[in-house]
C-alpha positions in Angstrom: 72.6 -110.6 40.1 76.6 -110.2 39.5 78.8 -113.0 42.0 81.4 -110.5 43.2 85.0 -112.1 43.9 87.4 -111.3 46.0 90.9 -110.2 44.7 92.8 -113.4 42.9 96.5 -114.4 44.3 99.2 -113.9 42.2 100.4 -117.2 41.5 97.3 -118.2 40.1 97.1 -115.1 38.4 100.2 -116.2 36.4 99.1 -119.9 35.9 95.9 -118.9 34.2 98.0 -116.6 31.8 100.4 -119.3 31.3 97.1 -121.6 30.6 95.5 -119.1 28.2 98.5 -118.8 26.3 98.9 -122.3 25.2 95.8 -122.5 23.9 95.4 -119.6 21.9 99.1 -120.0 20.8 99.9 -123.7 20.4 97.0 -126.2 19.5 94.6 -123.5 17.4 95.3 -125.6 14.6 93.2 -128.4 16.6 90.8 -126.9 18.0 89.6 -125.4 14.8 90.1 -129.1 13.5 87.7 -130.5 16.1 85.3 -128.0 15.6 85.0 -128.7 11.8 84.7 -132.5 12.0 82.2 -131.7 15.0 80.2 -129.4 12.0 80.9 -132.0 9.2 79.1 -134.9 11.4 76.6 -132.7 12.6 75.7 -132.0 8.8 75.7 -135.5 7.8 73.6 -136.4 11.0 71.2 -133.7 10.0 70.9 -134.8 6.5 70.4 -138.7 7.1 67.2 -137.1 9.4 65.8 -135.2 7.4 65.7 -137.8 4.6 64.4 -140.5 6.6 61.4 -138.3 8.2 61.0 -136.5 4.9 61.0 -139.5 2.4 62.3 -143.1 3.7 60.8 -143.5 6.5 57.4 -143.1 5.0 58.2 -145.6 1.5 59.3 -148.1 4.2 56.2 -147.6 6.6 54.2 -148.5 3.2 56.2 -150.8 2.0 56.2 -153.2 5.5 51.8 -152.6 4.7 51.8 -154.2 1.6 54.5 -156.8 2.7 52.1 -157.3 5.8 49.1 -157.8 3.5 50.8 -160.4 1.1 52.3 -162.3 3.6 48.5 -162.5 5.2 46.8 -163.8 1.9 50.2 -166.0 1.1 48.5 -169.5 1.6 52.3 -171.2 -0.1 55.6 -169.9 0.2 56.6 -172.4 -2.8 53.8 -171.3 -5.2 56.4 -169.3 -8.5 53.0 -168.4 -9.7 52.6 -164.3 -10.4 50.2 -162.9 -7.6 47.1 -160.5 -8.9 47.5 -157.9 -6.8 45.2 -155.4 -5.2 44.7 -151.9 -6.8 45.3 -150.8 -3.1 48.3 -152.2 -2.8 49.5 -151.2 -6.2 48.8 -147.8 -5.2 50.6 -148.5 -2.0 53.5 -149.6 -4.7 53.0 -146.4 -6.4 53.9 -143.9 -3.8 56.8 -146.2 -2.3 58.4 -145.9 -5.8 57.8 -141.9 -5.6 58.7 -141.5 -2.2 62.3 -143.3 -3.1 62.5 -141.7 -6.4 63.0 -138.6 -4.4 65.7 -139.5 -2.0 67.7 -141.2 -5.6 67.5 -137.6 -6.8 68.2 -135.3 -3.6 69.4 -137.8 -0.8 72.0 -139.4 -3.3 74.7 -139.3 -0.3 72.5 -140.5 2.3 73.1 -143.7 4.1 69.1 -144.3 3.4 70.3 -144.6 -0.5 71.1 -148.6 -0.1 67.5 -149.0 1.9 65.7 -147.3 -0.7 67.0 -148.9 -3.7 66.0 -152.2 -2.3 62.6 -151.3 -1.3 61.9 -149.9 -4.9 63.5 -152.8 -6.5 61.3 -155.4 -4.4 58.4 -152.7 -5.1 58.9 -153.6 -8.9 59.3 -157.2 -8.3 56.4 -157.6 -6.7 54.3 -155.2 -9.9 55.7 -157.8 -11.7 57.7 -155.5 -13.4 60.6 -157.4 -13.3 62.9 -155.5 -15.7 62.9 -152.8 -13.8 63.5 -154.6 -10.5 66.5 -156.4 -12.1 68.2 -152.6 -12.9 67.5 -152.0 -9.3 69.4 -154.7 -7.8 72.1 -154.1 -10.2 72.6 -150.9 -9.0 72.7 -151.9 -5.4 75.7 -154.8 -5.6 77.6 -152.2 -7.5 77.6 -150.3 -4.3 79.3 -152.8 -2.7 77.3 -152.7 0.6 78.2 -155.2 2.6 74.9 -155.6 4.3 73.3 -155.7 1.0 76.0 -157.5 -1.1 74.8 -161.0 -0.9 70.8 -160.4 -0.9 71.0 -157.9 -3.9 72.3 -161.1 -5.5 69.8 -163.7 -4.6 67.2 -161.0 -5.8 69.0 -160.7 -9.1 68.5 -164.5 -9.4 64.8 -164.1 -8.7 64.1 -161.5 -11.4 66.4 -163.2 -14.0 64.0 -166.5 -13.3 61.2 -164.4 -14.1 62.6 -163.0 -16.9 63.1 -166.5 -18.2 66.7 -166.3 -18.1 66.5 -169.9 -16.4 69.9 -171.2 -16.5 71.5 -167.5 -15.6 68.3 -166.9 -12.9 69.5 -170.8 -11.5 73.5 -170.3 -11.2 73.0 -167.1 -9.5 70.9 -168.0 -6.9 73.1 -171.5 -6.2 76.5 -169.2 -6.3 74.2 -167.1 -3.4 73.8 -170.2 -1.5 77.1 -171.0 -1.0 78.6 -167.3 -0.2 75.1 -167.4 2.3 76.4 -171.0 3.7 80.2 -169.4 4.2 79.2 -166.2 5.7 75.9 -167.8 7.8 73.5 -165.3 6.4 70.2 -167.1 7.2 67.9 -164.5 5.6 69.7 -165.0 1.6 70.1 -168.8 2.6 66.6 -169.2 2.8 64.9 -166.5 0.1 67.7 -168.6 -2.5 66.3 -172.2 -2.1 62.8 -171.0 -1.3 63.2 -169.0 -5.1 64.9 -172.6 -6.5 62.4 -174.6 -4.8 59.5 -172.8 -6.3 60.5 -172.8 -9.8 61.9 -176.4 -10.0 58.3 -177.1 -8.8 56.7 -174.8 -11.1 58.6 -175.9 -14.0 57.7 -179.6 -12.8 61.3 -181.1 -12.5 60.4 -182.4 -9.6 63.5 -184.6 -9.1 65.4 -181.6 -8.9 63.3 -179.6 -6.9 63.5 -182.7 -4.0 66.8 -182.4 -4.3 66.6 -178.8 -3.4 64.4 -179.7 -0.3 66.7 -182.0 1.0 69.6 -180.1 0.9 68.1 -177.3 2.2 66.4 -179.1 5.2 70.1 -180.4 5.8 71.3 -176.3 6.5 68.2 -175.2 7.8 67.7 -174.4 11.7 63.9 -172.6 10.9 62.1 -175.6 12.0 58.6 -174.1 11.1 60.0 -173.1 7.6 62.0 -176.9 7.5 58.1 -178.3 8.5 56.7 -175.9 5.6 59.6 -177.4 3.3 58.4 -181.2 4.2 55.5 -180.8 3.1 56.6 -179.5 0.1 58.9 -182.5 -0.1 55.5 -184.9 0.1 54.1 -182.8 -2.0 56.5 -183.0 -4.8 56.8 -186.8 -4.2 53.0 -187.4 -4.9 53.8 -185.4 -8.0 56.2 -188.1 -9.2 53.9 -190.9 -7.6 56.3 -192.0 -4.8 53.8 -192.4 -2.7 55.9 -194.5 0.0 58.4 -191.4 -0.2 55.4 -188.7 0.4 54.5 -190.4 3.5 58.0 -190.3 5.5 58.4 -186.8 4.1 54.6 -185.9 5.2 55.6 -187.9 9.0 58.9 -185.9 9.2 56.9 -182.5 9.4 56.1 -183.3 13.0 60.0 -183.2 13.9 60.0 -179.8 13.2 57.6 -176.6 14.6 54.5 -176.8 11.7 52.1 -174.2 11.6 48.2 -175.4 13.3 47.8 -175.9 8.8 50.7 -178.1 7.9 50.1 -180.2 10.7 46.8 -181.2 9.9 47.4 -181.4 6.2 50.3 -183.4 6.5 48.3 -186.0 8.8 45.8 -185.5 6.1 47.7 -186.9 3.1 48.9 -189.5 5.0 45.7 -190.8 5.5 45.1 -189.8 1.5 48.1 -192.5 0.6 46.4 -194.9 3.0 43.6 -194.9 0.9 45.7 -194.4 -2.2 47.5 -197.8 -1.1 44.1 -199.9 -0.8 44.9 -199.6 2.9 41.5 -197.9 3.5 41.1 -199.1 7.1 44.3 -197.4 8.7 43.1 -194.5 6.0 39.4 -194.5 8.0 41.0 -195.0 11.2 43.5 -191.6 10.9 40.7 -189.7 9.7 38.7 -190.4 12.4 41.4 -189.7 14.8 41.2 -186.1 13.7 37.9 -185.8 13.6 38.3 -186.6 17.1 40.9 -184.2 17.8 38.8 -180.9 19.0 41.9 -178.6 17.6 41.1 -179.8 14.0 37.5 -178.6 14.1 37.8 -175.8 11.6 39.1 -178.6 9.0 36.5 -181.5 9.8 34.9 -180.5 6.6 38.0 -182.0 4.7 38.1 -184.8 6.9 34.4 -185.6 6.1 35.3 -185.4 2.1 38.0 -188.0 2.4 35.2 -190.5 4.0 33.0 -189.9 1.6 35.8 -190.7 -1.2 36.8 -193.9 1.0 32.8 -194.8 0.6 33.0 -193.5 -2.9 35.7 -196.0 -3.5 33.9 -199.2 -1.7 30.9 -198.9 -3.6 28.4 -197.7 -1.3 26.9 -195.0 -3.3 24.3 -193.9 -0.8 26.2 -193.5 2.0 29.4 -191.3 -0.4 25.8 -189.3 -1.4 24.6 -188.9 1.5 27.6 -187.4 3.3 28.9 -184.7 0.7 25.2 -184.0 0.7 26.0 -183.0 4.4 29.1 -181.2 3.4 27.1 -179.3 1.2 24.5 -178.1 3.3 26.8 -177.2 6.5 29.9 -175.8 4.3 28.0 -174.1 1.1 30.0 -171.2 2.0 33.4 -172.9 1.8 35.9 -174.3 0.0 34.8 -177.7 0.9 31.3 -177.3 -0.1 32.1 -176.4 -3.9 34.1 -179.9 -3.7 31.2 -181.4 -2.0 28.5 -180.0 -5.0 31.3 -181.5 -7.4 31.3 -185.1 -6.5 27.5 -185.3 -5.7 27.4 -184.0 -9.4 29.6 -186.7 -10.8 27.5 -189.4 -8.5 23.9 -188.3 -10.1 25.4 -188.1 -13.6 27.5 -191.2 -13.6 25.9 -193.9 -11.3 21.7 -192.5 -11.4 22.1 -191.0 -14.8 19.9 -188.0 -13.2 21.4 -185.0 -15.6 19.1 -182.6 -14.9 19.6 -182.4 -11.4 23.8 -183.1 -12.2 23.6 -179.9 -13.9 22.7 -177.5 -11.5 25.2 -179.2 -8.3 28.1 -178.5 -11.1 26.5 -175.3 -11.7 26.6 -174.5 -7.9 30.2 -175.8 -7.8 31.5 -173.3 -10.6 30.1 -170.1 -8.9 31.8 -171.6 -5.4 35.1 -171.4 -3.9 35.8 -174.6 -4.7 39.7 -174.7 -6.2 40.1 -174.0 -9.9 40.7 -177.7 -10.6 37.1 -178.6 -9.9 35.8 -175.6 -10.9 37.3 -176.3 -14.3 36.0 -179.4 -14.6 32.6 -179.2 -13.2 32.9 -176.8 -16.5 33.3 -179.2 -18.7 30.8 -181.8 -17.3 28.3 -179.2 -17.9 28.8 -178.4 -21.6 28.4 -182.1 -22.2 25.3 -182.5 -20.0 23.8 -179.2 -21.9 24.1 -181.1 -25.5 22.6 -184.5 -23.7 20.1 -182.2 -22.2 19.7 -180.5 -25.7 20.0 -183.5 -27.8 17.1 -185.1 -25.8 14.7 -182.0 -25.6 15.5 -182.4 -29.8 13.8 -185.8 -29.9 11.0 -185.4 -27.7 10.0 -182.7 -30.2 10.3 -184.5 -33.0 8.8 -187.3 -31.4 5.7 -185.0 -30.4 5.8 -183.8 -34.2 6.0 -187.6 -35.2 2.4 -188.0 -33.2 0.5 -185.2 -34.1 1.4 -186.0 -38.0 0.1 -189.5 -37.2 -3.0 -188.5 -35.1 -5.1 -185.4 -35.0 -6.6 -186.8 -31.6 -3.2 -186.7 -30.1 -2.8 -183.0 -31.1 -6.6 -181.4 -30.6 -6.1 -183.5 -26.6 -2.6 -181.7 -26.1 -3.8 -178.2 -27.5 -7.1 -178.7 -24.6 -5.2 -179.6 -22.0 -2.8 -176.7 -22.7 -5.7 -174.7 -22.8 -6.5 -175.7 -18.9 -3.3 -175.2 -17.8 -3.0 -171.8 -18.6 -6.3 -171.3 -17.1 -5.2 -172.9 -14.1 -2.0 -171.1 -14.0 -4.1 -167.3 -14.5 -6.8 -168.6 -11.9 -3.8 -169.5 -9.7 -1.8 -165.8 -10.3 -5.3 -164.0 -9.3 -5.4 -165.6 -6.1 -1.7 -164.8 -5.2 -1.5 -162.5 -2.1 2.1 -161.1 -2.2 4.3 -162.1 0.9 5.1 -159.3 3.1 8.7 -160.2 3.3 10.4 -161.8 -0.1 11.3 -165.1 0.2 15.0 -166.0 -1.4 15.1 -168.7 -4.2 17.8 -171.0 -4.9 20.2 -169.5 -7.0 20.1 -172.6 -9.0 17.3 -175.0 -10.6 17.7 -178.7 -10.3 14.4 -179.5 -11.6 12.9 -179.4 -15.2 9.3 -177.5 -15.1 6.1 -180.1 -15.8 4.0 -177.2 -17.4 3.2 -178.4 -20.9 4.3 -176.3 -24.0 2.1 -174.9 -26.6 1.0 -177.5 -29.4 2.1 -176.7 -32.6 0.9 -178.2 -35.6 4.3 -179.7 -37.7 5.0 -178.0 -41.4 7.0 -180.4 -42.6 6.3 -184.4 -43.3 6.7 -187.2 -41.6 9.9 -188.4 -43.4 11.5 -184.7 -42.5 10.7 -185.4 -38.9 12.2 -188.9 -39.1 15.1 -188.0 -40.8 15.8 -185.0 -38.2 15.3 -187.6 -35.9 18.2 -190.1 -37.1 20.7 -187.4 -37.3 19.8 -186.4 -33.6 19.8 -190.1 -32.5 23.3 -190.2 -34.3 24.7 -187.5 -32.4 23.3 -188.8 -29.4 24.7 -191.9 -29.8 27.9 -190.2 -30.6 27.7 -188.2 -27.0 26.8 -191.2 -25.3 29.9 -193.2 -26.3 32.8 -190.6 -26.6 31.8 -188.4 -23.2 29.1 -190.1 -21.3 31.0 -193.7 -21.4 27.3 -195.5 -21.8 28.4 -197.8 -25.4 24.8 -200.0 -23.9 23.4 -196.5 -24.8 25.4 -195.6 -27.7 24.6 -199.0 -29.4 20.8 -198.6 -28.7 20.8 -195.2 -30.7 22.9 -196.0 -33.3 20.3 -199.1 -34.1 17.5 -196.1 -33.6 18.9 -193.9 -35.7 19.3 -196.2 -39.0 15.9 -197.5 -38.3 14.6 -194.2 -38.2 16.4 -193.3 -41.6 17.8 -196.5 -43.4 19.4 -193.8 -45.9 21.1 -191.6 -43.4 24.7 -190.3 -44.7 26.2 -191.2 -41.8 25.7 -194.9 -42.1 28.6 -196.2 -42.9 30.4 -194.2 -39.9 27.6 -195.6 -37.6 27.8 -199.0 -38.8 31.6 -198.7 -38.0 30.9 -197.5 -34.4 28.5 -200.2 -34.0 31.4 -202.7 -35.3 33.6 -201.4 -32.3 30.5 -202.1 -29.6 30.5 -205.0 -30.4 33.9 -205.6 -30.4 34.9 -204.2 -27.3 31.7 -207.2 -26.3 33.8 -210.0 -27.9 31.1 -210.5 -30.2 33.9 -210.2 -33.1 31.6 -212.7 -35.0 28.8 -209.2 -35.6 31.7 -206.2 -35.4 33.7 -208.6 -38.2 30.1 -208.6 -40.5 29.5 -205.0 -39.9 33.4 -204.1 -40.8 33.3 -206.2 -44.2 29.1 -204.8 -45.0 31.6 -201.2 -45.0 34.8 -202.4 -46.5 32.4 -204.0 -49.9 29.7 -201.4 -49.6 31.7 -197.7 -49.0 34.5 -197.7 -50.9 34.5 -194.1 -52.0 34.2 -193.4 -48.3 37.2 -192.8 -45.7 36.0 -195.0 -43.4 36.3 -197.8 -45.8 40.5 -198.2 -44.7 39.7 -198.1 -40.9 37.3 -201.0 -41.6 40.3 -202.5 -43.4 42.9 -202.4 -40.6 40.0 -204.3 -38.3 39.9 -206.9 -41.4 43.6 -207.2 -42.1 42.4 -206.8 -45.6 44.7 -204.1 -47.9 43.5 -200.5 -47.8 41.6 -199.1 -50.6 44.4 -197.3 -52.6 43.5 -193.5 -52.8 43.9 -193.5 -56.3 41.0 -195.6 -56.3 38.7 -193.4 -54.8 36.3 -192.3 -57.6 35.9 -188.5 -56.0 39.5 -187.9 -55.9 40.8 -187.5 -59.9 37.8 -185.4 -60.2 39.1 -182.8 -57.0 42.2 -183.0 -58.2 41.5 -181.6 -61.8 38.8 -179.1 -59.7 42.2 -178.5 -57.7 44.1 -177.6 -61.1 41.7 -175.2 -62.3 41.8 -173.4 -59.3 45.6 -172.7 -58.8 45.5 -171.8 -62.7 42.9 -169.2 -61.1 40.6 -170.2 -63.3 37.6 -170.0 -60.8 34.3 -170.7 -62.5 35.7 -173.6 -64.2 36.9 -174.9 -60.9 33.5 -173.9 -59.5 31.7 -176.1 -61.8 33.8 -179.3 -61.3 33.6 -179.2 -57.7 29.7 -178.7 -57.9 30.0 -181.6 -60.1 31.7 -183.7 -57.2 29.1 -182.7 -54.8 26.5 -183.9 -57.1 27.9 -187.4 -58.4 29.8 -188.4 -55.3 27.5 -186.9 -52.3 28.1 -189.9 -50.0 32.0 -189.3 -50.6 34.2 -187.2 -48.0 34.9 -184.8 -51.0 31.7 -183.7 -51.0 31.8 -181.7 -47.9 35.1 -181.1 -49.2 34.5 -179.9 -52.5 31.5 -177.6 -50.6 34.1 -176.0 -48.8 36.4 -175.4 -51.4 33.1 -173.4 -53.6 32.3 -171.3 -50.7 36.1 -170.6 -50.0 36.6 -169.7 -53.8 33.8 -167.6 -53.4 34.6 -165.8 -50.3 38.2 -165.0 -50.5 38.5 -164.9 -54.7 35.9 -163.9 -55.9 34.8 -161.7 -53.0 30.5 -162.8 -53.5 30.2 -163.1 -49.9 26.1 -164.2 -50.0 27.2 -166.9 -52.5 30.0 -167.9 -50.1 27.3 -168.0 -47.1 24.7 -170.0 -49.3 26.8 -172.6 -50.1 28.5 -173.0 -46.5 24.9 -173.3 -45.6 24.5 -176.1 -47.8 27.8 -177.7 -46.5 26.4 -176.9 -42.9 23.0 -178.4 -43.3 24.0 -182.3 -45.3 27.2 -182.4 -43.6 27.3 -180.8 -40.2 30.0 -183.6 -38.7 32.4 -183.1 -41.0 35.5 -181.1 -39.9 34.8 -178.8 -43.0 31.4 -178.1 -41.2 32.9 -177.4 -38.2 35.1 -174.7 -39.7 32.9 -172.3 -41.2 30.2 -172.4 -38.6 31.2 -169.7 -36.8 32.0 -167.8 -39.7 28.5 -168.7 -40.8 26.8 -167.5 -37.5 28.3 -164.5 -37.7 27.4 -163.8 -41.5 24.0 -164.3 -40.4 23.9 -162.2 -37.6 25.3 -159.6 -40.2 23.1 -160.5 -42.9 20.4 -159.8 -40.2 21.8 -156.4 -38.7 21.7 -155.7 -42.5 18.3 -156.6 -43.4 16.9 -154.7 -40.0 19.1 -151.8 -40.8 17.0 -151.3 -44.4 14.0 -151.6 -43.0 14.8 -149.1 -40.6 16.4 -146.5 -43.2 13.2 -147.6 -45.3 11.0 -146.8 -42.5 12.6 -143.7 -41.5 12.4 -142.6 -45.1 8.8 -143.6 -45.6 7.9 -141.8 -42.4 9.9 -139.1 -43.8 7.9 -138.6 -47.2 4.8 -138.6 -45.2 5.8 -135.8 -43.3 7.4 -133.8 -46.3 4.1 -135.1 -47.8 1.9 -133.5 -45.2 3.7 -130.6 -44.7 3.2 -129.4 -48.4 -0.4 -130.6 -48.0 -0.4 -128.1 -44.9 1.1 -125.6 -47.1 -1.4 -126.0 -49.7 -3.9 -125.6 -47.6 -2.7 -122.3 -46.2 -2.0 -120.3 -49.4 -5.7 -121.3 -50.5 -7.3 -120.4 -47.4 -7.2 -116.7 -48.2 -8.0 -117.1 -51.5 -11.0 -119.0 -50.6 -12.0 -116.1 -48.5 -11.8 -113.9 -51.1 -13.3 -115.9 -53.5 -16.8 -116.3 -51.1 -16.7 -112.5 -50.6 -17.2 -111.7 -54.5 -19.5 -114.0 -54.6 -21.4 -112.6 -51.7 -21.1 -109.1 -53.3 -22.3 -110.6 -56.6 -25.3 -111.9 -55.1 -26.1 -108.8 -53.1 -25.8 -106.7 -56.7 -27.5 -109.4 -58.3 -30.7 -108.8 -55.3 -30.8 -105.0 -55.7 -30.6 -105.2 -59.4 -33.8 -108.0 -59.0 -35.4 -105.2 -56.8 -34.9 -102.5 -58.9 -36.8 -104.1 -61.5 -39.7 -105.1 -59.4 -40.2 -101.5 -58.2 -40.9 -100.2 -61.7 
């Protein structure tokens, strides 16, 4: 429908005219102006859109997922440590950096660009790929952004740090704190002494590192983060042993807004340096507060391992038993309960002696989330309690051996009452009805089985089994005094192990050890006796000098030592690389001097001359087996055992190897064998035939011919 108007007056008429003159006349010029800049923006407008819908905004939607998931699993801000990451959240990582990637190579005029080199720079960081991450902050200060200017630079310090540029890494991030204290940017104020922090820590210069805290704590208006950094103050003051300075830095962390965590484990290492202190009653007294407190339920399982140290520490055994036994049960699952296992381990082994039930509580805190510290060393309890364990099983053998050399009764009762046992056990297995529903079993064993092994009669003599027995005792003795701290025990095998074999190599080293029981007794009346029996007796020995320092008496010069001149023309011989000669003299010093450290030494040096210059590897192994077998202590011993184990296992994979080709080519002649016999058999076959049909036909003409005659 068309709005008809009436005719127009003529004044206005002329104004309009007037009106559309001017601007088609004078101010084209801005009009078209206007209407490019309008286009221009539009443009730029349109472009920034399409790159953040196309490309940034889903690398930053990613990117604030991983960030998301790290900051979940981030237990301490102040740990410098590289973080494994996931494979998800490398992946994650992955398609941030190809998502930017894009936008660096199409969107190079967008204002995402700044945005998405940080995000790719952090992306590397965090990949630990830190090289990379450096170039990309680089490249963002020389933009000269100014919302980037001064963060691009505190992340320069952070990957110089990593890239162990420590003194460059350092004066960057502390020029970033003062342009961030000048300018009152917050966010680079706290990611620069958080970064200083950490690595001062890390690095432990923990003076410096306080220092960090303090100064920061000063600028800071975070109080959650300033609780989180007062921590780390008492933290780094227990590291130094200021214990008096830990506590007012652990109280301060209430003046600020801690997290539910650093308030309870500040108030927990207070009551830690309470105990620390000998003040175990305020220590008691704290920790029952929180236990108390309904709010700290989720940590009484800490609380409960700090009362069983302060029982621990008092001397009552059974009670510090009897609650990480608790711990153990209610937590097993936690963190707390791998601690628990720990210390109930270290209370069985150290103050019952029970190993065999010590074993399996460190075995259970190894395979727990108990922190790495314990794990570690419930780690190395157990590989000392394995050889005690081993050691022992040893000698009840050859005690058992011992008998059954000495009486056949003993042997012919054993192998009967073996005999009933496995009865028993086959009688038992029949009547076994299987449980409808399986039943779990501890993952781990505390308790040795009572079922008696198999008699078997000894091949060697009695003096073999003795003599196996005094080198066990030795190294018992040996385990007993240098990682089980039990010198009452040492001292009783020791004694054991001489009587057992008066002539044992080791004597003089065990007559010295005995020396230093008694010493460390105050009987210096018997360790003086023992120390000058060594000193008159072993003087080709190198324990001969240590028994001199305990006598004041001079050292036995090394010229002295009757082995030596003798290696050392062995020694000559073998840099003139003449081999066999030096062979024979070292054999020699073996021989003539086998009580003497060059003996193992001069073992070594065959089997080396063999191995690696003469290239006889069996001859090498033989005689490191020798040099194994008489003088397994020595540090020459200890070298080529593993090399040894592993020629064996060759040797072995050898020997198994030939029978195998030999078997395979045994088998392989029989069935060549029987094949030609098959063959054999089928080419005479038909012959065979044919030689039964003549004489069939023979014997049919031979009939007629017989017939013939009778007819006439």
């Amino acid at each position: 429908m068309q709005l008809e108007l009436g005719p127009m007056n003529p004044e206005l008429k002329l104004y309009r005219n007037q009106i559309g003159d001017m601007i088609t006349k004078k101010n084209i010029k801005i009009t078209v102006a206007i209407i490019s800049t309008l286009f221009l923006v539009s443009c730029g407008i349109w472009g920034d859109f399409t790159t953040y819908f196309n490309r940034y905004y889903n690398a930053e939607k990613l990117f604030e997922e991983v960030q998301t998931e790290l900051n979940k699993n981030q237990k301490n801000i102040f740990n410098y440590q590289d973080k494994k990451i996931t494979s998800q959240i490398k992946s994650k990582l992955k398609k941030v950096v190809e998502k930017t990637s894009k936008i660096f190579q199409f969107n190079k005029e967008s204002s995402y660009f700044p945005d998405a080199l940080f995000i790719t720079g952090k992306a590397f960081y965090i990949q630990q790929e830190y090289s990379k991450a450096l170039r990309k902050f680089q490249e963002l200060a020389a933009l000269n952004n100014e919302d980037y200017n001064l963060i691009s630079l505190v992340w320069i310090g952070k990957c110089q740090l990593k890239l162990r540029d420590f003194d460059t890494g350092l004066n960057t991030l502390d020029k970033a704190i003062e342009i961030a204290k000048k300018e009152e940017d917050d966010e680079a104020l706290q990611e620069a002494f958080i970064s200083e922090i950490s690595f001062l820590s890390y690095r432990e210069k923990y003076a410096d590192a306080i220092n960090k805290c303090n100064l920061f704590l000063k600028v800071s208006d975070d109080d959650e983060l300033n609780a989180k950094t007062a921590y780390q103050l008492g933290q780094l003051n227990l590291k130094m042993d200021n214990l008096e300075q830990a506590a007012k830095a652990f109280t301060q962390v209430d003046n600020y807004s801690p997290d539910f965590t650093t308030e309870f484990n500040s108030k927990l290492e207070i009551a830690k340096i309470y105990k620390k202190l000998g003040k175990t009653g305020k220590s008691l007294e704290l920790l029952k507060q929180l236990k108390n407190a309904n709010r700290y339920k989720d940590y009484w399982d800490f609380v409960d391992l700090e009362i069983g140290q302060i029982y621990y520490n008092k001397g009552n055994i059974k009670d510090a038993l009897s609650e990480y036994l608790r711990i153990d049960t209610t937590y097993s699952k936690k963190e707390s309960g791998g601690i628990a296992s720990y210390f109930i381990g270290n209370i069985l082994a150290n103050d019952y002696h029970d190993y065999d039930s010590a074993l399996g509580y460190f075995q259970k805190t190894i395979s727990s989330k108990a922190p790495f510290e314990y794990r570690n060393n419930a780690s190395n309890e157990l590989v000392v309690i394995k050889k005690y364990l081993k050691m022992n099983s040893k000698l009840d053998k050859y005690y058992t051996q011992l008998i059954y050399l000495t009486n056949e009764d003993a042997f012919m009762q054993d192998s009967i009452a073996y005999e009933e046992s496995v009865k028993k056990d086959t009688l038992n297995n029949k009547k076994k009805i299987k449980p409808k529903e399986s039943i779990k079993k501890p993952k781990v064993k505390f308790v040795k089985s009572n079922k008696p092994a198999k008699p078997i009669r000894p091949k060697i003599s009695a003096d073999s089994v003795l003599s196996l027995m005094s080198n066990t005792e030795f190294d018992l003795a040996n385990l007993f005094l240098t990682e089980l701290n039990l010198p009452d025990s040492a001292s009783y095998y020791y004694s054991k192990s001489l009587e057992d074999n008066p002539n044992n190599p080791d004597k003089p080293q065990i007559l010295f050890a005995m020396g230093g029981y008694f010493l460390n007794k105050g009987d210096t009346l018997k360790a003086d006796s023992l120390y000058e029996y060594i000193y008159d007796n072993y003087k080709g020995n190198e324990i001969v000098n240590q028994a001199a320092k305990k006598l004041n008496l001079p050292e036995i010069a090394k010229e002295t030592v009757p082995a030596e001149k003798s290696y050392l023309k062995a020694e000559s011989s073998f840099l003139d690389s003449n081999y066999e000669d030096a062979i024979s003299k070292l054999y020699n010093i073996y021989r003539k001097y086998p009580k003497s450290t060059y003996a193992a030494k001069s073992l070594y040096a065959i089997g080396y001359i063999y191995e690696n210059k003469l290239s006889k590897m069996d001859s090498a192994a033989a005689v490191y087996d020798s040099l194994n077998k008489h003088f397994r202590n020595s540090d020459y011993a200890k070298k080529i055992k593993a090399k040894l184990l592993f020629y064996r296992k060759e040797q072995k994979a050898r020997e198994d190897s030939i029978k195998a080709a030999l078997k395979a080519s045994q088998d392989s002649v029989k069935a060549s064998l029987k094949t030609v016999q098959d063959s054999v058999k089928q080419l005479h076959r038909p012959a065979l035939k044919d030689s039964l049909k003549v004489k069939e036909d023979l014997k049919i003409e031979k009939h007629k011919n017989l017939k013939k005659q009778l007819e006439k």
